[in-house]
C-alpha positions as CSV (number, residue, x, y, z in Angstrom):
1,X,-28.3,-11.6,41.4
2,X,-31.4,-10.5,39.3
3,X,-31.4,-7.2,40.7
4,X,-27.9,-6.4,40.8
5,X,-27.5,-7.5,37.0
6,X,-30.3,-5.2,36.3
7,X,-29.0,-2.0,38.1
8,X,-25.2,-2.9,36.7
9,X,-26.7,-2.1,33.1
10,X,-27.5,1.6,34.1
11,X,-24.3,2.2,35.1
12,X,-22.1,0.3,32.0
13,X,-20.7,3.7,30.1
14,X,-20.5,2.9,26.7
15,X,-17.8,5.0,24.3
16,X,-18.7,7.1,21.5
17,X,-15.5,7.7,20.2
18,X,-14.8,7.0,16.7
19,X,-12.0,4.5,16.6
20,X,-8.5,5.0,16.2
21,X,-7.3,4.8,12.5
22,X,-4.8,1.6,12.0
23,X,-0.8,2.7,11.9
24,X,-0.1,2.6,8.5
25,X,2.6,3.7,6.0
26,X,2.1,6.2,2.5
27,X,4.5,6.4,-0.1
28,X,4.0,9.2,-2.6
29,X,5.8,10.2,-5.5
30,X,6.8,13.9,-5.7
31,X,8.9,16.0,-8.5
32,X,11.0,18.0,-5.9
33,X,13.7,20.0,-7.3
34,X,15.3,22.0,-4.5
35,X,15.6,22.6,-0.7
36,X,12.8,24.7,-0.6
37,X,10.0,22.6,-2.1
38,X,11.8,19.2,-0.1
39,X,11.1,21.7,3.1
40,X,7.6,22.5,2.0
41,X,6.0,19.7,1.1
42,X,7.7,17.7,4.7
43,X,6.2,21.0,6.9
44,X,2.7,20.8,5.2
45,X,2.5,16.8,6.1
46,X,4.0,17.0,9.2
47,X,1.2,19.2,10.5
48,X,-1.2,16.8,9.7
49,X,-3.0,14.6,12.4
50,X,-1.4,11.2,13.3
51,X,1.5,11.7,11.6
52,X,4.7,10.0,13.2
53,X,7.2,10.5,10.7
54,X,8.1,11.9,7.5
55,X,11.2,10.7,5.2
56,X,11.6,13.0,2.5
57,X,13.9,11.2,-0.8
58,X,14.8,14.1,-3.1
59,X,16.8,11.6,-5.2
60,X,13.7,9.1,-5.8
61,X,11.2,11.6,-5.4
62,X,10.0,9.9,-2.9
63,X,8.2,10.3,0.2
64,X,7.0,8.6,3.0
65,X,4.7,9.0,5.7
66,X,4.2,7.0,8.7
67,X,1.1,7.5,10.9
68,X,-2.5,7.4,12.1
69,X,-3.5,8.7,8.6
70,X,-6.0,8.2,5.5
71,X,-3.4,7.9,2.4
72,X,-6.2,10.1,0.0
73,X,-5.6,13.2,2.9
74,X,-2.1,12.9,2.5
75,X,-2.1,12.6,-1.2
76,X,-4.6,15.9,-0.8
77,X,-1.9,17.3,1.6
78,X,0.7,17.6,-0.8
79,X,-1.3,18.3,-3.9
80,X,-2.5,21.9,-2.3
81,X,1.5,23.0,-1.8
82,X,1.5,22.8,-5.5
83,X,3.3,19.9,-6.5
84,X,2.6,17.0,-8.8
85,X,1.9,13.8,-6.7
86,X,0.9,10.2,-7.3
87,X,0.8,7.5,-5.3
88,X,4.3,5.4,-5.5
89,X,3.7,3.2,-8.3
90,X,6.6,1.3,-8.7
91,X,7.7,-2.3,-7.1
92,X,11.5,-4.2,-6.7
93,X,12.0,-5.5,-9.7
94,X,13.0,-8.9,-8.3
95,X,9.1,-9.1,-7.8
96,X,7.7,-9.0,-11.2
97,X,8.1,-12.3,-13.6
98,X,8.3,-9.9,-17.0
99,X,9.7,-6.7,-16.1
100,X,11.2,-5.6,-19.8
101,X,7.3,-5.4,-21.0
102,X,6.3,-2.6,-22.0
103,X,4.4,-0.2,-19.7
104,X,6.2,-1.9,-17.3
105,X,10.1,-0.8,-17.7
106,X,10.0,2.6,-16.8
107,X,13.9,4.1,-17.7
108,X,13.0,7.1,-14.7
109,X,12.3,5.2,-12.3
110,X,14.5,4.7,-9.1
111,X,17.3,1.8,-9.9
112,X,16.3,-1.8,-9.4
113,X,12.0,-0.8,-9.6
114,X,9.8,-1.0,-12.6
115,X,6.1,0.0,-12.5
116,X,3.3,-1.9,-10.5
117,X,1.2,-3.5,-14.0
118,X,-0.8,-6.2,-14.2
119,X,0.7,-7.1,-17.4
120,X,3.8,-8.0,-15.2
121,X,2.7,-11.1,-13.5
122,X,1.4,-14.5,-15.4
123,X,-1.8,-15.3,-16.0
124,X,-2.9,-18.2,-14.1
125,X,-4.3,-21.1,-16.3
126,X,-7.4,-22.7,-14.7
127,X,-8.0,-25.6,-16.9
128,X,-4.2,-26.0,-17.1
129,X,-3.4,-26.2,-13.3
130,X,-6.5,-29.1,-12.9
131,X,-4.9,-31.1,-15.7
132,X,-1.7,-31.0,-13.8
133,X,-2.8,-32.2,-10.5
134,X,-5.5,-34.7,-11.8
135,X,-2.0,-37.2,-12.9
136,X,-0.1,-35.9,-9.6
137,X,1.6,-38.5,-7.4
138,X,-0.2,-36.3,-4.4
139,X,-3.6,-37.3,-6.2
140,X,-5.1,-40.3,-5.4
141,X,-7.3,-41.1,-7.6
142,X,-5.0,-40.6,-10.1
143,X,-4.9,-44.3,-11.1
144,X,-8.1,-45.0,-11.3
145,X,-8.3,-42.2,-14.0
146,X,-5.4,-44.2,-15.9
């Protein structure tokens, strides 16, 4: 068996491919205001490389790529046809705790989304959350503290 392991390494091919980038979905925000710039800026992603699918949103100024593909190339993509283009920075609004603050609200974006802000979402109190659970019925120790 000695010998046969040691000839079995000479002849184990080992891949130098790069590996396959992970399926993944881009949503960018684009100012689109007629056929012909909805038409260019879907032909100039859907030549790209891994790209599965393209849904262009004139409405929402949306679009979104599906794909084998980096989001910064895409972004770069649609940048070079001439268009403004940001990633898409807004969220449901049923997912942020204080969506009327202000850089938040955002009156243009798409019904039912505010901005993505860290200012949305609580702050989480340390100190505040230990107090809690140190007289909890799920604690126990909690009456020898007492």
């Amino acid at each position: 068996m000695g010998a046969l392991d040691y000839l079995s390494n000479f002849c184990i091919v080992t891949s130098t491919r790069s590996k396959r980038k992970p399926m993944q979905t881009v949503e960018i925000k684009v100012k689109m205001d007629c056929d012909g710039c909805e038409r260019r800026v879907k032909n100039a992603v859907t030549s790209m490389k891994g790209v599965k699918s393209v849904e262009v949103n004139r409405k929402q100024s949306r679009v979104t790529v599906s794909g084998y593909v980096e989001p910064i190339k895409v972004l770069k993509r649609i940048k070079r046809t001439g268009k403004a283009a940001e990633f898409w920075p807004y969220i449901p609004q049923h997912l942020v705790h204080y969506p009327y603050i202000s850089g938040v609200y955002d009156k243009r974006a798409p019904a039912g989304h505010v901005r993505n802000s860290v200012q949305a979402f609580p702050a989480s109190n340390a100190a505040e959350e230990n107090m809690v659970t140190l007289f909890s019925d799920d604690n126990v120790n909690a009456c020898s503290i007492m």
